[in-house]
DONUTI-845725 format. One record per residue (C-alpha): x, y, z; residue in three letters; residue number from 1. Coordinates in Angstrom, 2 decimals, always signed. Layout:
N
+---------+---------+---------+-----+-----+
|       X |       Y |       Z | res |   n |
+---------+---------+---------+-----+-----+
|       X |       Y |       Z | Ala | NUM |
...
+---------+---------+---------+-----+-----+
//
This chain:
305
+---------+---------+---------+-----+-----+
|       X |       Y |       Z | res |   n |
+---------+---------+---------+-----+-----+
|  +41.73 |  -46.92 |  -49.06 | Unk |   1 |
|  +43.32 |  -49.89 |  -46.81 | Unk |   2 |
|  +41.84 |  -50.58 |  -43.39 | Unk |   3 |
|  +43.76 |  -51.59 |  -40.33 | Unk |   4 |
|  +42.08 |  -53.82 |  -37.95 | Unk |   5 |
|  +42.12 |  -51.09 |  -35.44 | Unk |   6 |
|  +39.64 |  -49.08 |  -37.78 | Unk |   7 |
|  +37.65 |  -52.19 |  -38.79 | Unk |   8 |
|  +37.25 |  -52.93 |  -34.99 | Unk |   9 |
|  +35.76 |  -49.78 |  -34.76 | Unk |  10 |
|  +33.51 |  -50.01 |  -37.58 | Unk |  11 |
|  +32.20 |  -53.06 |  -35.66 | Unk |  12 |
|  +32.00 |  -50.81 |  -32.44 | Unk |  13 |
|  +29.68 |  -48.09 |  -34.52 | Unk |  14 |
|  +27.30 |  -50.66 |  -35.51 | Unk |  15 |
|  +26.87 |  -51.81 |  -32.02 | Unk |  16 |
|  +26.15 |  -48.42 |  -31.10 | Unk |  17 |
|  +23.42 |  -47.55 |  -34.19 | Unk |  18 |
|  +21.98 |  -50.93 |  -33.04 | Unk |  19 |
|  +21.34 |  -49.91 |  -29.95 | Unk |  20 |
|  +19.61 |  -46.66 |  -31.53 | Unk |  21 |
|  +16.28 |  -47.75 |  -29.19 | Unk |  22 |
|  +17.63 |  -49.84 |  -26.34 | Unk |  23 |
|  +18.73 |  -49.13 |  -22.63 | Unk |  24 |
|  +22.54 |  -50.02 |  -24.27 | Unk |  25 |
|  +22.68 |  -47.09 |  -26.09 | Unk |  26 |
|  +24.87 |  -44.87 |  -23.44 | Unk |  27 |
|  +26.79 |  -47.55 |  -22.36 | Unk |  28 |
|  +27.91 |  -48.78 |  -25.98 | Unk |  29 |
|  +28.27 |  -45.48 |  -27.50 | Unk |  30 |
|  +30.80 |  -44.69 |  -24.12 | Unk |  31 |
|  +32.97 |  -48.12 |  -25.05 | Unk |  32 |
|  +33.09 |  -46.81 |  -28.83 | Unk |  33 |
|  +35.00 |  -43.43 |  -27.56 | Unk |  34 |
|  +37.01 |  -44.84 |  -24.91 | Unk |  35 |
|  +38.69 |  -46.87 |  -27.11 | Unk |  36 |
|  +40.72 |  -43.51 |  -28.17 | Unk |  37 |
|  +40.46 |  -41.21 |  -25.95 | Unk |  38 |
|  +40.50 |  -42.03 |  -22.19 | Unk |  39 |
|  +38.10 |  -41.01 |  -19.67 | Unk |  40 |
|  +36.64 |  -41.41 |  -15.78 | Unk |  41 |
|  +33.03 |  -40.46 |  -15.82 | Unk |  42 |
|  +29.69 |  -39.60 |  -18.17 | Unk |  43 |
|  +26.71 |  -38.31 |  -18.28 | Unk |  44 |
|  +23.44 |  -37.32 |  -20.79 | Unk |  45 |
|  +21.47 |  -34.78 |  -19.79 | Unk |  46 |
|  +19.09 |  -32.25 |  -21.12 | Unk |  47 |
|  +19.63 |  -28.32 |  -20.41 | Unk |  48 |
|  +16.76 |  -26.42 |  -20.43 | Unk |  49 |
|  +16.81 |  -22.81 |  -20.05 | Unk |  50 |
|  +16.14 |  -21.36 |  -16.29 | Unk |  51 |
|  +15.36 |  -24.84 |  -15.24 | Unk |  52 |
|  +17.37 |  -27.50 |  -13.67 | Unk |  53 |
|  +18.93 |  -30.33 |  -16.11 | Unk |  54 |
|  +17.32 |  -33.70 |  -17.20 | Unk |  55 |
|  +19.26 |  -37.17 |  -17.01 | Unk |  56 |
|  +18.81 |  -39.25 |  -19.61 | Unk |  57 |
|  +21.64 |  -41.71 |  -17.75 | Unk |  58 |
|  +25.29 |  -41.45 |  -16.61 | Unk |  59 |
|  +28.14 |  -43.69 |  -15.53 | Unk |  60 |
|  +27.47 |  -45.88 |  -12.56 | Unk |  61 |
|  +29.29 |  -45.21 |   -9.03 | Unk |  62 |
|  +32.08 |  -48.09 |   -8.23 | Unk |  63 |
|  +29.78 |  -49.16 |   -4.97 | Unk |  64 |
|  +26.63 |  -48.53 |   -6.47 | Unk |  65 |
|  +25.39 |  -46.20 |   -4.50 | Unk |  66 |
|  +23.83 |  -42.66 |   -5.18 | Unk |  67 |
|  +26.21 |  -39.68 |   -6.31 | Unk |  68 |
|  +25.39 |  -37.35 |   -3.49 | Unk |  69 |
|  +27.62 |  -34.44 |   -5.21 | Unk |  70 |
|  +26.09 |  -35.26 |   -8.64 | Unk |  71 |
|  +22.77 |  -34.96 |   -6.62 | Unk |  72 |
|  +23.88 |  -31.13 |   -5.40 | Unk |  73 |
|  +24.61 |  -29.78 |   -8.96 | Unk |  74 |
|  +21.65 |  -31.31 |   -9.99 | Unk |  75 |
|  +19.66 |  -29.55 |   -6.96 | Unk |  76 |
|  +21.84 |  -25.88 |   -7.61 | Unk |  77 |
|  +24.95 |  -25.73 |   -8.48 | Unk |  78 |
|  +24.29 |  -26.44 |  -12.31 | Unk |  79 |
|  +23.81 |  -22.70 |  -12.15 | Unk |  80 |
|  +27.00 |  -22.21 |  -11.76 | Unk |  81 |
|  +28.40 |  -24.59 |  -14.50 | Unk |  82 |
|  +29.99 |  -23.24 |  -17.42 | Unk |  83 |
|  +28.35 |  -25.49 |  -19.74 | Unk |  84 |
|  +25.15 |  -25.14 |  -18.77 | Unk |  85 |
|  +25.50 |  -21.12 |  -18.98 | Unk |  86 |
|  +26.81 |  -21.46 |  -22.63 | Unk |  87 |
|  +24.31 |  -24.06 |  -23.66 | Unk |  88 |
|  +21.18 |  -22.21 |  -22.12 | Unk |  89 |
|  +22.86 |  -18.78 |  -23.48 | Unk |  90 |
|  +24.16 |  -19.70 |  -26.68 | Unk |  91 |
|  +22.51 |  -23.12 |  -27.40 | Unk |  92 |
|  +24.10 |  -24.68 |  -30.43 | Unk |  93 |
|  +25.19 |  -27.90 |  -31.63 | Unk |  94 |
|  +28.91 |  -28.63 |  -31.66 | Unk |  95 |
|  +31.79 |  -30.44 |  -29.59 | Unk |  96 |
|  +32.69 |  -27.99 |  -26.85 | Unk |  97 |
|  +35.86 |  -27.76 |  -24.35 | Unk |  98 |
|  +36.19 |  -26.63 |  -21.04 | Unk |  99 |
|  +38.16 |  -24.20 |  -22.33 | Unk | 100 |
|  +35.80 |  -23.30 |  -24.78 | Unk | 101 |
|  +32.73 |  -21.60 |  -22.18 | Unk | 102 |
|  +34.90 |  -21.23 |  -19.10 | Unk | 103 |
|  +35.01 |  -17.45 |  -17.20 | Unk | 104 |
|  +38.11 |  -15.77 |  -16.95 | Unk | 105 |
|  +38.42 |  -16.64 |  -13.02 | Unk | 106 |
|  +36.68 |  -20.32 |  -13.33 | Unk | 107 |
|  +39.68 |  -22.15 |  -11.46 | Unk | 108 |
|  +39.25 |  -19.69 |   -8.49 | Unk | 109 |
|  +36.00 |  -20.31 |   -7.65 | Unk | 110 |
|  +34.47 |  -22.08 |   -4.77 | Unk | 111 |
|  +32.23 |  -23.99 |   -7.48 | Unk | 112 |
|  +35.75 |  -25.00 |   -9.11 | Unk | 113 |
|  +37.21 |  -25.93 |   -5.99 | Unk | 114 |
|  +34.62 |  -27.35 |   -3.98 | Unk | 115 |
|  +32.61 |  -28.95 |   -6.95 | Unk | 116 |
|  +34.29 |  -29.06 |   -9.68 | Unk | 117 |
|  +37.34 |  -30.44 |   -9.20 | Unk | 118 |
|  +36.20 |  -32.96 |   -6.08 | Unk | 119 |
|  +33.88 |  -34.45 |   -9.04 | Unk | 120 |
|  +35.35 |  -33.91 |  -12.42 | Unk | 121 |
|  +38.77 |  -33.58 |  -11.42 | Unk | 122 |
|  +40.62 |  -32.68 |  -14.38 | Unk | 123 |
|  +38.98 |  -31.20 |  -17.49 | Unk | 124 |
|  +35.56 |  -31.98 |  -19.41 | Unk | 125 |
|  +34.30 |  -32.01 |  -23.03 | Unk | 126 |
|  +30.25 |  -32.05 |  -24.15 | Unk | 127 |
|  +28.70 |  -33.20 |  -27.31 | Unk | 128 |
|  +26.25 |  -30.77 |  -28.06 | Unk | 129 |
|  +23.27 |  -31.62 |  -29.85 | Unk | 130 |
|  +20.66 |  -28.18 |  -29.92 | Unk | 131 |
|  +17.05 |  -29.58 |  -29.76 | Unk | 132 |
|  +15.26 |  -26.53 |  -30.40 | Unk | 133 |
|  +16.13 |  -23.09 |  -29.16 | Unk | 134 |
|  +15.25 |  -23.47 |  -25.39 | Unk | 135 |
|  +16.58 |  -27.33 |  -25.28 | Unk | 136 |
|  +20.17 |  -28.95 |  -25.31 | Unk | 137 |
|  +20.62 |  -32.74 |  -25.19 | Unk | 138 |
|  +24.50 |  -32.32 |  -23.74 | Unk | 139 |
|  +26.65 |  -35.52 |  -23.97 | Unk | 140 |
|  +29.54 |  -35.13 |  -21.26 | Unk | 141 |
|  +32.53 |  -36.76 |  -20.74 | Unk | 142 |
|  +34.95 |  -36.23 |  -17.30 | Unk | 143 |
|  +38.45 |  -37.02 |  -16.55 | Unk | 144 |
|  +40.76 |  -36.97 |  -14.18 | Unk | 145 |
|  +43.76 |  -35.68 |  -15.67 | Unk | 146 |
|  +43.49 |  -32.77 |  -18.36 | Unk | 147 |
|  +42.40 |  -33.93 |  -21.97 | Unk | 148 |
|  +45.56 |  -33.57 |  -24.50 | Unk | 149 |
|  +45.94 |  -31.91 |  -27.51 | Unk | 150 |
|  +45.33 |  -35.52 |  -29.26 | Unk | 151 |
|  +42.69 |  -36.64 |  -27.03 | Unk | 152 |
|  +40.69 |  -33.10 |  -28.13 | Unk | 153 |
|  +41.71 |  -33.47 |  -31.71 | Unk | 154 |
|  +40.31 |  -37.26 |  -32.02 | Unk | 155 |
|  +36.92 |  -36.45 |  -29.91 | Unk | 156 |
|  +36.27 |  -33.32 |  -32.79 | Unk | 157 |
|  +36.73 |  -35.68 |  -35.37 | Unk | 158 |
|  +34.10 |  -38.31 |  -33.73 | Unk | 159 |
|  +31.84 |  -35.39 |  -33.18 | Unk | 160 |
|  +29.77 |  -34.90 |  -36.48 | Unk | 161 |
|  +28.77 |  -38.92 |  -35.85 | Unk | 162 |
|  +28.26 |  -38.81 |  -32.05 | Unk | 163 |
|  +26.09 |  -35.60 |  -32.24 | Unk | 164 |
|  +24.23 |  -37.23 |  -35.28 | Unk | 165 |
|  +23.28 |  -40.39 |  -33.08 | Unk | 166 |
|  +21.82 |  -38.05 |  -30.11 | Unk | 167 |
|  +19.42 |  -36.18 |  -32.68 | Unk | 168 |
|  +18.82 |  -40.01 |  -33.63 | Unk | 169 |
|  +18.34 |  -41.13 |  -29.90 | Unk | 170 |
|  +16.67 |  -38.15 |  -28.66 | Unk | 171 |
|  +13.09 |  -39.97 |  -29.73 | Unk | 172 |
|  +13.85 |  -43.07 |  -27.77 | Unk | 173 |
|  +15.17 |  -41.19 |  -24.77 | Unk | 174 |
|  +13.47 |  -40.61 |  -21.37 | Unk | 175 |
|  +14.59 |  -37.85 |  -18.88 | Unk | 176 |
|  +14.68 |  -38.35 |  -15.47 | Unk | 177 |
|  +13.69 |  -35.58 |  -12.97 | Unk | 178 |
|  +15.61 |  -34.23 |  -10.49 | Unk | 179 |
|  +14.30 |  -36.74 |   -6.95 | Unk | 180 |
|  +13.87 |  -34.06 |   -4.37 | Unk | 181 |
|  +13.42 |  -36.84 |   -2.00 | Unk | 182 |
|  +16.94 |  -38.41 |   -3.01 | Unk | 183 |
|  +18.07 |  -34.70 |   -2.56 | Unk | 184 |
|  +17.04 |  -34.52 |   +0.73 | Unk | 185 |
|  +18.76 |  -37.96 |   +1.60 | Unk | 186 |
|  +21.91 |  -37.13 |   +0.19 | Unk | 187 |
|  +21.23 |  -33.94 |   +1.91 | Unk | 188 |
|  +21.23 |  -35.37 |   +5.70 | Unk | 189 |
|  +24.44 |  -36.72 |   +4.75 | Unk | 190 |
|  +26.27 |  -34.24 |   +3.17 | Unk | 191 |
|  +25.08 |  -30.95 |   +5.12 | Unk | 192 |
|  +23.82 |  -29.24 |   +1.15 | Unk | 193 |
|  +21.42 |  -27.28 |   -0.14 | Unk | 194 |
|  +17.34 |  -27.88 |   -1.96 | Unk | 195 |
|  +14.78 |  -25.91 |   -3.73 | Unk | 196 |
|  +13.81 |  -22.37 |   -2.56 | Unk | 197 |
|  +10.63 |  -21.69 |   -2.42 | Unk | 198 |
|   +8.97 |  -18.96 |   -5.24 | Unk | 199 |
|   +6.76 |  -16.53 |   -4.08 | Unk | 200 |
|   +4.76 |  -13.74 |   -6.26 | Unk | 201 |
|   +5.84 |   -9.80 |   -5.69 | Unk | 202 |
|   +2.87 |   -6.95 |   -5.08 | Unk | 203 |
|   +2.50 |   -4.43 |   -7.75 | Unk | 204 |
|   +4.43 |   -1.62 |   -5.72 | Unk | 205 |
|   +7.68 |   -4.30 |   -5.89 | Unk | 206 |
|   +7.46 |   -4.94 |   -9.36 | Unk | 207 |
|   +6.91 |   -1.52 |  -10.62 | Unk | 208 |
|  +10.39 |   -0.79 |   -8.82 | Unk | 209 |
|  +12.32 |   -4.11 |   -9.55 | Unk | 210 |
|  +13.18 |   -4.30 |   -6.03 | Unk | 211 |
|  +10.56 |   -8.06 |   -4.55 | Unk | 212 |
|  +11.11 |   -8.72 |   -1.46 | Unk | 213 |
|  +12.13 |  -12.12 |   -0.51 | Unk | 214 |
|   +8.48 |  -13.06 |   +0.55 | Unk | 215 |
|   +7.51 |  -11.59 |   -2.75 | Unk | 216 |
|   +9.43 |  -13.83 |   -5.97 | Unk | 217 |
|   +7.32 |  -14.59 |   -9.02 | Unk | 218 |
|   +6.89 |  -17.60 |  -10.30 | Unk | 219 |
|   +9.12 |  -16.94 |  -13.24 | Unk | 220 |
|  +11.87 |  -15.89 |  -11.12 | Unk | 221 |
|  +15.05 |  -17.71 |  -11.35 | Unk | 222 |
|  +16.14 |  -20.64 |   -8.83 | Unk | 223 |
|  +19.25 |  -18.84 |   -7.89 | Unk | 224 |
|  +17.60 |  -15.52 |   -7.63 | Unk | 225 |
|  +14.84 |  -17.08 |   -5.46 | Unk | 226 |
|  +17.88 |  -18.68 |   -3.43 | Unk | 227 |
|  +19.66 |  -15.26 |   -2.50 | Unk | 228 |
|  +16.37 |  -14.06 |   -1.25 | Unk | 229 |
|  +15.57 |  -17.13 |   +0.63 | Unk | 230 |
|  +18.58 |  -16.77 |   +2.40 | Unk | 231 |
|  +18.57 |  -12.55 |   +3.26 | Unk | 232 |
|  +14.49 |  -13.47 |   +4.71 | Unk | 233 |
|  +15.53 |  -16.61 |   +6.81 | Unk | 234 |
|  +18.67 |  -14.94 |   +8.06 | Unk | 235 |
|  +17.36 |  -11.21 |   +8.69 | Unk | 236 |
|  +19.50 |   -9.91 |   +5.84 | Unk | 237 |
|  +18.76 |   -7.30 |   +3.16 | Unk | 238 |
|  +17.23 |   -8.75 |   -0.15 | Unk | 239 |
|  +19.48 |   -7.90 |   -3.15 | Unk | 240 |
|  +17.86 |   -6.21 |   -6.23 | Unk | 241 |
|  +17.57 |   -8.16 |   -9.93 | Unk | 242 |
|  +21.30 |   -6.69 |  -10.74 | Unk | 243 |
|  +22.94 |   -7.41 |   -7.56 | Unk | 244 |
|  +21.73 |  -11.54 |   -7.79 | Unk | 245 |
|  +22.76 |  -11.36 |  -11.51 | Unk | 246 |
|  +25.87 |   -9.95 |  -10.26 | Unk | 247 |
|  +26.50 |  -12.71 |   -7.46 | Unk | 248 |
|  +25.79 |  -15.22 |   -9.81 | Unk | 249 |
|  +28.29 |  -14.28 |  -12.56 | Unk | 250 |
|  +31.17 |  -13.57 |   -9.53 | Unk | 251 |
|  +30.40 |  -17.38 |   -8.38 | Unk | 252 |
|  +30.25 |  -18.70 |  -12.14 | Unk | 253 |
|  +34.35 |  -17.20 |  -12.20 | Unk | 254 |
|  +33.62 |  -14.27 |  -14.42 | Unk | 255 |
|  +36.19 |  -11.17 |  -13.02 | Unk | 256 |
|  +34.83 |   -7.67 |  -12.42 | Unk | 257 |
|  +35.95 |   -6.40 |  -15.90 | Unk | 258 |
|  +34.37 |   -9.56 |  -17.82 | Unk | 259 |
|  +31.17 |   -9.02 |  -15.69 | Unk | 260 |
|  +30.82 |   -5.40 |  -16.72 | Unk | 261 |
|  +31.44 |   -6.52 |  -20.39 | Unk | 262 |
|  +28.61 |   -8.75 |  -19.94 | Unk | 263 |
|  +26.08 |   -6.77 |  -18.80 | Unk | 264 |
|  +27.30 |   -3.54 |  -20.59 | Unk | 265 |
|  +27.84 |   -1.43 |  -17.47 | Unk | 266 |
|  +30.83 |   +0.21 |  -16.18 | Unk | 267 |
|  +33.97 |   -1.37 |  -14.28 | Unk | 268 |
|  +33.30 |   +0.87 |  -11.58 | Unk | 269 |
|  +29.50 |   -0.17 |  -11.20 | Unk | 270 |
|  +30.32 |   -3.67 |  -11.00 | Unk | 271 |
|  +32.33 |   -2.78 |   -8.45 | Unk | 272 |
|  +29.63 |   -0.84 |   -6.40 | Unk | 273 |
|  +26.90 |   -3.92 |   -6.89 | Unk | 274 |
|  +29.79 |   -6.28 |   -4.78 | Unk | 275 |
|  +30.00 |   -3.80 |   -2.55 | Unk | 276 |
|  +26.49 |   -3.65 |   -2.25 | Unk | 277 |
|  +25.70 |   -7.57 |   -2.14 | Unk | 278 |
|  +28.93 |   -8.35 |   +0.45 | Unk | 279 |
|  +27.28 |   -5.77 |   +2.64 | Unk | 280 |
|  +23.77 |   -6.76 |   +2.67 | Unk | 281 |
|  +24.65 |  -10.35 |   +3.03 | Unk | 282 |
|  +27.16 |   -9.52 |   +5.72 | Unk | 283 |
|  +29.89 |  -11.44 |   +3.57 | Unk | 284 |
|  +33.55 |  -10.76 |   +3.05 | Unk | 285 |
|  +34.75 |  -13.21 |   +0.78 | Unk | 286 |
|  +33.61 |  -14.92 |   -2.37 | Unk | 287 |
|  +34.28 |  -17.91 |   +0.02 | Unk | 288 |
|  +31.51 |  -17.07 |   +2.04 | Unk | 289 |
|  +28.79 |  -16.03 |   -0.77 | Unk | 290 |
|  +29.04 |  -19.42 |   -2.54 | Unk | 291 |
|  +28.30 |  -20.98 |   +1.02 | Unk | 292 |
|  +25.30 |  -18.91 |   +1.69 | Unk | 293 |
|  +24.40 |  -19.66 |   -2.10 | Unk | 294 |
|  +25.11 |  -23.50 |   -1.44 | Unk | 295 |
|  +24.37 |  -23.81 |   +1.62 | Unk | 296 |
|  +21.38 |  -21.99 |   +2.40 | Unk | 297 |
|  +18.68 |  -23.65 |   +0.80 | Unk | 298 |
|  +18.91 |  -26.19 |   +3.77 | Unk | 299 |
|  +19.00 |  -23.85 |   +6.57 | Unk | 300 |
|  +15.69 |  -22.47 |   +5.13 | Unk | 301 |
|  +14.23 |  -25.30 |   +5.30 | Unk | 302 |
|  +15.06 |  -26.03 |   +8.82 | Unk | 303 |
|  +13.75 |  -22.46 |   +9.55 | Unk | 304 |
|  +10.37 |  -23.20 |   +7.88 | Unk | 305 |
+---------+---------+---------+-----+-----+
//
């Protein structure tokens, strides 16, 4: 077989990345070994973990330097919402995935899509996959502006076996960095969004009939379901049951009514019945307004407390 000096250039870039196996280049040099081929606007490394929020290991530097106060909210929430996050934490697996891979049926119609997504990704987004164990993902993401051709997807699969391989190789070297409630709150004052509910633990009589009040959320209870209730106790609104938040949360993550009841193997007609349900105790009428009680809440319980 006869190499081009294209491929022997990238032989060269390879060893620069395996080099920097244990070094704070790693990101950075394994980032200038794909962008060579395929081009791209933004990265990131970060570790899903089931029911908690993700880990950064590092990601692509602002042009000014300064903090990423919309990177800060989906770190804060809105990874909830992502679609691969959902699939990772769901289905955890290793593998080169596509947007088009894990996204809902309605994903380009929702507020997370329009308001997040789009405003920060853009275009379209791809994630190496490497599954740590079955609870933990280290996800290697890459965001651009425009939407990733045929060629572009065809030539990142190919580099996937390798670039998955050197994450399971990194993973020892690599330190996570936690979510800074403190920068939240800063990016916060500037941006009007949302922080941490707080978790609470529910009496007997409310667990025996599934229905905690929003001064009564377990420990183990999830940060989006301990979001909804924050919101119904600081606003005087009804607190919705296990199904209905599970229900709110797929609606916002852009899965439709019939996909919902697929997922959660119930009828068409009770999906229907649980938004009729949530829209009326939250004393909503659009999706429009759920995701900004869901996004925008979390501050205006704090300011209440």
């Amino acid at each position: 077989m006869e190499l081009e000096w294209r491929d022997l250039a990238f032989h060269r870039e390879i060893g620069a990345v395996i080099e920097a196996l244990d070094s704070a280049q790693f990101w950075t040099r394994l980032t200038r070994a794909l962008e060579r081929y395929v081009a791209f606007d933004n990265w990131v490394a970060l570790r899903f973990t089931a029911g908690e929020a993700p880990l950064v290991c590092a990601e692509s530097p602002t042009p000014d330097g300064t903090v990423d106060a919309m990177f800060q909210d989906y770190l804060a929430a809105l990874y909830q919402l992502d679609p691969f996050y959902l699939a990772a934490t769901d289905r955890p697996a290793s593998g080169f995935v596509t947007l088009a891979d894990v996204a809902p049926d309605n994903f380009t119609m929702t507020e997370y899509y329009q308001r997040y997504f789009r405003k920060n990704i853009v275009g379209d987004e791809v994630h190496f996959n490497y599954m740590i164990d079955a609870r933990h993902t280290l996800a290697f993401s890459l965001g651009a502006t425009q939407r990733y051709g045929e060629r572009d997807l065809a030539v990142l699969a190919l580099c996937a076996p390798w670039v998955i391989a050197l994450l399971r190789q990194r993973l020892p070297y690599e330190t996570f960095e936690r979510f800074d409630t403190a920068t939240a709150n800063a990016a916060n004052a500037t941006t009007a969004n949302t922080g941490t509910a707080r978790k609470h633990t529910p009496s007997p009589d409310e667990t025996a009939t599934g229905n905690a009040t929003p001064s009564s959320m377990s420990a183990d209870t999830p940060a989006y379901a301990a979001r909804f209730n924050q919101v119904a106790s600081t606003g005087g609104r009804a607190a919705l049951t296990a199904r209905e938040v599970e229900v709110a949360m797929l609606t916002l993550s852009g899965f439709s009514t019939r996909a919902i009841a697929e997922k959660l193997a119930i009828s068409f007609e009770t999906v229907r019945a649980h938004k009729k349900h949530i829209y009326t105790k939250l004393n909503v009428n659009s999706q429009s307004e759920l995701f900004a009680l869901f996004y925008e809440g979390g501050q205006a319980g704090r300011q209440n407390t």
